[in-house]
ROLUMKE-846431 format. One record per residue (C-alpha): residue number from 1; residue in three letters; x negated, y, z negated. Coordinates in steps of 0.25 Angstrom, whole numbers, plus 5000, padded with zeros to 4 digits. Layout:
BEGIN
[NUM; 'ALA'; [X; Y; Z]];
...
END
This chain:
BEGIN
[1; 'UNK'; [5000; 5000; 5000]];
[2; 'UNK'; [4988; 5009; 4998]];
[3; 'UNK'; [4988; 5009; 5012]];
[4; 'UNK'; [4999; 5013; 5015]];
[5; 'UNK'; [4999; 5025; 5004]];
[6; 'UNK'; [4983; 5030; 5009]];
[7; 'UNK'; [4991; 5031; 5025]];
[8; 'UNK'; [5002; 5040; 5016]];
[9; 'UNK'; [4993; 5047; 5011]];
[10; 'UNK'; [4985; 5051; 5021]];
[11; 'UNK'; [5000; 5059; 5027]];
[12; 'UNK'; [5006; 5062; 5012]];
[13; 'UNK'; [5002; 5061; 4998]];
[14; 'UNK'; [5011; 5050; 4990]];
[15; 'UNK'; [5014; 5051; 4975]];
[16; 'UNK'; [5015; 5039; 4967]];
[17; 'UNK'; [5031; 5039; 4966]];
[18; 'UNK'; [5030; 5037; 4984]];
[19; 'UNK'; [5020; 5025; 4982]];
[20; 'UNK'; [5027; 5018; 4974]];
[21; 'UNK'; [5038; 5020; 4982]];
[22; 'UNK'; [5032; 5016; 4994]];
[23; 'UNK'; [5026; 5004; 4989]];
[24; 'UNK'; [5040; 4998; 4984]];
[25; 'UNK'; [5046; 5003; 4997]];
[26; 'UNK'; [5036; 4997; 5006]];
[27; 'UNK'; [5033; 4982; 5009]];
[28; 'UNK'; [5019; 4975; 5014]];
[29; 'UNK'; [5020; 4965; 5026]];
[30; 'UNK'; [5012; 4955; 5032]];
[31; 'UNK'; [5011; 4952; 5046]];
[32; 'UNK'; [5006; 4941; 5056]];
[33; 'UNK'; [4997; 4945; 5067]];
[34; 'UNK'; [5006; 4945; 5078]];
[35; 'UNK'; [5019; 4945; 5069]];
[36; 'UNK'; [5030; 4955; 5074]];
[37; 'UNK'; [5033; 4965; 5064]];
[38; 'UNK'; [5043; 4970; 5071]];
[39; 'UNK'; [5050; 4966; 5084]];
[40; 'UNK'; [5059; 4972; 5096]];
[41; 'UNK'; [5074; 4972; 5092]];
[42; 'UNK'; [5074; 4974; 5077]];
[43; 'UNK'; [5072; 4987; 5071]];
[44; 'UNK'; [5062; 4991; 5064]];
[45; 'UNK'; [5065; 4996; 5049]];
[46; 'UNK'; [5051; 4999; 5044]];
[47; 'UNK'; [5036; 5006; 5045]];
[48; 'UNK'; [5023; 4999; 5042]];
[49; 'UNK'; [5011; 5005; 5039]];
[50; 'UNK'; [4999; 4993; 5045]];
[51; 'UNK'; [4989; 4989; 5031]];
[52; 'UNK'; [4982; 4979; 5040]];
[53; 'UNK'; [4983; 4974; 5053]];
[54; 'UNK'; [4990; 4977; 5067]];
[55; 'UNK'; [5003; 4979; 5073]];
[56; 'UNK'; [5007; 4982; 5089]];
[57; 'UNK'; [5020; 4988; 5093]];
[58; 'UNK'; [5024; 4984; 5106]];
[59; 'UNK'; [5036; 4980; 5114]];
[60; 'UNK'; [5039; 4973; 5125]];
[61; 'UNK'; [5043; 4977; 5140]];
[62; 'UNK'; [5044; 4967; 5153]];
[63; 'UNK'; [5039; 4955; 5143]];
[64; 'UNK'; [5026; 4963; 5139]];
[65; 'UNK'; [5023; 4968; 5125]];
[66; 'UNK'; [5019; 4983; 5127]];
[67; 'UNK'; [5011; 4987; 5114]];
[68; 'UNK'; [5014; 5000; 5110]];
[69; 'UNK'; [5005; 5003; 5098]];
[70; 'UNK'; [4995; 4994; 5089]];
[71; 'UNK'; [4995; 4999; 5074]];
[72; 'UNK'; [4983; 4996; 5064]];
[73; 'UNK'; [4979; 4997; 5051]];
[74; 'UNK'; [4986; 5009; 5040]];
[75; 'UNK'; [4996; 5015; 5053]];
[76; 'UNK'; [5011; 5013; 5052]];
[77; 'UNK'; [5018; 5007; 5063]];
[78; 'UNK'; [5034; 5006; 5064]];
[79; 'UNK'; [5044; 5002; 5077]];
[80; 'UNK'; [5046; 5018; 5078]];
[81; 'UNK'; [5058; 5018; 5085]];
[82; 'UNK'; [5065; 5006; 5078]];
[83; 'UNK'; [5063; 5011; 5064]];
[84; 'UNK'; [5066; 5026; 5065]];
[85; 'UNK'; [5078; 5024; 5075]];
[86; 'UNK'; [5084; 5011; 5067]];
[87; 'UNK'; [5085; 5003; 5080]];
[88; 'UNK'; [5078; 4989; 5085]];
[89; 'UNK'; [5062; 4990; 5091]];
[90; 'UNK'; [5059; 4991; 5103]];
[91; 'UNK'; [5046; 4984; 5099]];
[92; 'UNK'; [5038; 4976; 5092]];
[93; 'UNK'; [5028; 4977; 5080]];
[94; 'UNK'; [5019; 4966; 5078]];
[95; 'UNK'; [5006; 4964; 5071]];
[96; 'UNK'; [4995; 4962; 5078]];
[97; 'UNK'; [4987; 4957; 5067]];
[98; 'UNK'; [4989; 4951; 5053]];
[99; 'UNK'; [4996; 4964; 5045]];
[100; 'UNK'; [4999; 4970; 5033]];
[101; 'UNK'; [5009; 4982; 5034]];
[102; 'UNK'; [5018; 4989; 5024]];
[103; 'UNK'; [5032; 4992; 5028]];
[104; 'UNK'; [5042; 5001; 5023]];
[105; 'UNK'; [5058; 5000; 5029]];
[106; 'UNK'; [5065; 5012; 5034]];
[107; 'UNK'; [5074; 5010; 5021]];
[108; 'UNK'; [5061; 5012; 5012]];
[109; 'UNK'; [5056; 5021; 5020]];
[110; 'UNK'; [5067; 5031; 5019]];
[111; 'UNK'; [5066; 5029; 5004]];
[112; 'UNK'; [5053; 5037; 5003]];
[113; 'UNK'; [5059; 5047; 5010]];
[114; 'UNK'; [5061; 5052; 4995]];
[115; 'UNK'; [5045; 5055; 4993]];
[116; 'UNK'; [5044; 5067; 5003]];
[117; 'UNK'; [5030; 5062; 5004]];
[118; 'UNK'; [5035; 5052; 5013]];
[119; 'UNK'; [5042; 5059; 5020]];
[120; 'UNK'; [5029; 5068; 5025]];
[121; 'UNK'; [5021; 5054; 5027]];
[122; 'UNK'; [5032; 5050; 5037]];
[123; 'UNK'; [5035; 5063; 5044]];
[124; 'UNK'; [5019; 5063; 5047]];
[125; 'UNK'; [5018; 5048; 5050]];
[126; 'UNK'; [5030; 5051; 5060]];
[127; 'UNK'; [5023; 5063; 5066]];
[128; 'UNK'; [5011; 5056; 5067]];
[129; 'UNK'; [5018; 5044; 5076]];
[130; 'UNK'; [5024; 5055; 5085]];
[131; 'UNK'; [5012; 5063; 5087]];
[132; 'UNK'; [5002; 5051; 5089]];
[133; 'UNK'; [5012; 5044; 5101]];
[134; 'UNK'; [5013; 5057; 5108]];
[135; 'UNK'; [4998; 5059; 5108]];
[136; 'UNK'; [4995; 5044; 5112]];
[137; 'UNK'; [5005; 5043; 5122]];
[138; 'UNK'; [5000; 5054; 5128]];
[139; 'UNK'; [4987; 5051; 5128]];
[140; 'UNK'; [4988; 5039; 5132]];
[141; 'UNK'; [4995; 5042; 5144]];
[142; 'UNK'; [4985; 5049; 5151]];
[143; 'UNK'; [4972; 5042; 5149]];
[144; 'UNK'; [4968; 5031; 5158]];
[145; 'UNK'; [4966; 5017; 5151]];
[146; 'UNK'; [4952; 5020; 5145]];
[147; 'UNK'; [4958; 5033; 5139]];
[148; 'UNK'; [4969; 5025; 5134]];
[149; 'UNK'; [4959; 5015; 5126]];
[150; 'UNK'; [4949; 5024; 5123]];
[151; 'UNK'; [4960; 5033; 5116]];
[152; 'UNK'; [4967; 5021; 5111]];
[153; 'UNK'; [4953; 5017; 5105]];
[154; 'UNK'; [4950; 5031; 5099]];
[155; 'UNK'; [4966; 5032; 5091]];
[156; 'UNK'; [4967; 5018; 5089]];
[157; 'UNK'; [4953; 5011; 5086]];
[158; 'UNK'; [4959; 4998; 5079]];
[159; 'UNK'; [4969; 4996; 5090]];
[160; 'UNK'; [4958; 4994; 5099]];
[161; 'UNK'; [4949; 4985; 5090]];
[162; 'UNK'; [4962; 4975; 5085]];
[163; 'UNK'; [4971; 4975; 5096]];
[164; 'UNK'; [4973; 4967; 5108]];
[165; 'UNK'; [4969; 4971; 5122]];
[166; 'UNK'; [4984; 4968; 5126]];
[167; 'UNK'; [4988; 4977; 5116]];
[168; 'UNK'; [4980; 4988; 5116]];
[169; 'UNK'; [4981; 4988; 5130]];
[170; 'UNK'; [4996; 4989; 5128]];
[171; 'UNK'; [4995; 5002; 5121]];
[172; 'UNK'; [4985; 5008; 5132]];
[173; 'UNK'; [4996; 5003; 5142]];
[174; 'UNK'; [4983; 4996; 5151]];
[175; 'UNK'; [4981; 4982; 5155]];
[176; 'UNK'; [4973; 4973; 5146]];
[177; 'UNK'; [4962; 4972; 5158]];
[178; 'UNK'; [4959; 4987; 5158]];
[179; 'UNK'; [4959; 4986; 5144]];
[180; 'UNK'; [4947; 4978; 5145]];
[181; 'UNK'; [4942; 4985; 5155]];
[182; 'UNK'; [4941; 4998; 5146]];
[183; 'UNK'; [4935; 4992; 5134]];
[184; 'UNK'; [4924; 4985; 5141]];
[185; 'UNK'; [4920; 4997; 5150]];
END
C-alpha cells in the first residue's frame, strides 16, 4: 500500500484519516501472466494502480488484437470508457506478466470523495491522461517508424525492454518485421 500512497503523494498530500480509509476501501489482486483482467463485454467497475508486473490494453478488430497501451510498474491503468460512462468495454486488460495490482471499485471510489485531497489527486490524474493522449497521439502520427520507436523508447523505456515485439509493434502501428529492422539498425 506504501506504493500506492508514495504515487498520491507525489499529486497531494494524504492525512492519516484518507490512508486509513483508502487501505479499508482498496483491495490487492494477484494475476497470472497472460490472465484477463478484464474482457470486452462487461463493464469495467474499478482502477488499479500496477505494484508489479505488466498489463496490455488491447481489442480486437478483423480477428486481430490491436494493442493499445502497455502499462508497468507504479501507473494506473482503467478501461477508461467502461468505467466512467458505466457501460460494457470495448476492450481488454490483461497481464502480460505475473502481477500484483491494488484495486478500488467505483463504489469506493466515490466514497473518498469526502477527503478533498482525493479529490485534487483525481482531477490531476485525469488531466494528466487527457494531456498525455493528445500529446502521444500527435506525436506519433507524424513521425515515421523510427520516430515512433525511438519516442516510444524515450516516454516508455520499460515497454521496450519487457514487451513483446507484437505488441510493441502494435502500439507503434508498424509491422513486426520493420520493428526488427529499426532495432538492429
Amino acid at each position: 500500500m506504501n506504493q500506492l500512497i508514495n504515487y498520491i503523494e507525489q499529486i497531494v498530500r494524504l492525512d492519516d484519516e484518507a490512508i486509513r480509509e483508502l487501505e479499508q476501501l482498496s483491495e490487492i489482486e494477484y494475476y497470472e501472466k497472460n490472465q484477463l483482467i478484464l474482457e470486452q463485454g462487461r463493464r469495467c467497475n474499478k482502477i488499479w494502480f500496477l505494484k508489479s508486473g505488466m498489463v496490455r490494453k488491447y481489442y480486437i478488430h478483423d480477428g486481430k488484437e490491436i494493442t493499445v497501451w502497455i502499462n508497468t510498474e507504479n501507473q494506473t491503468f482503467t478501461s477508461l470508457q467502461s468505467y466512467s460512462q458505466n457501460i460494457p468495454s470495448t476492450e481488454y486488460l490483461q497481464a502480460c506478466e505475473d502481477t500484483v495490482a491494488i484495486s478500488i471499485t467505483r463504489q469506493n471510489s466515490e466514497k473518498l470523495i469526502r477527503f478533498p485531497q482525493f479529490v485534487i489527486f483525481a482531477n490531476t490524474l485525469m488531466e494528466r491522461e487527457f494531456v498525455n493522449a493528445d500529446i502521444h497521439s500527435k506525436a506519433l502520427s507524424v513521425k515515421d517508424a523510427k520516430g515512433k520507436y525511438e519516442y516510444l523508447q524515450m516516454i516508455a523505456p520499460e515497454i521496450i525492454k519487457r514487451a513483446k515485439l507484437g505488441h510493441i509493434s502494435s502500439i507503434l502501428g508498424i509491422t513486426q518485421e520493420t520493428l526488427s529492422r529499426i532495432r538492429k539498425g
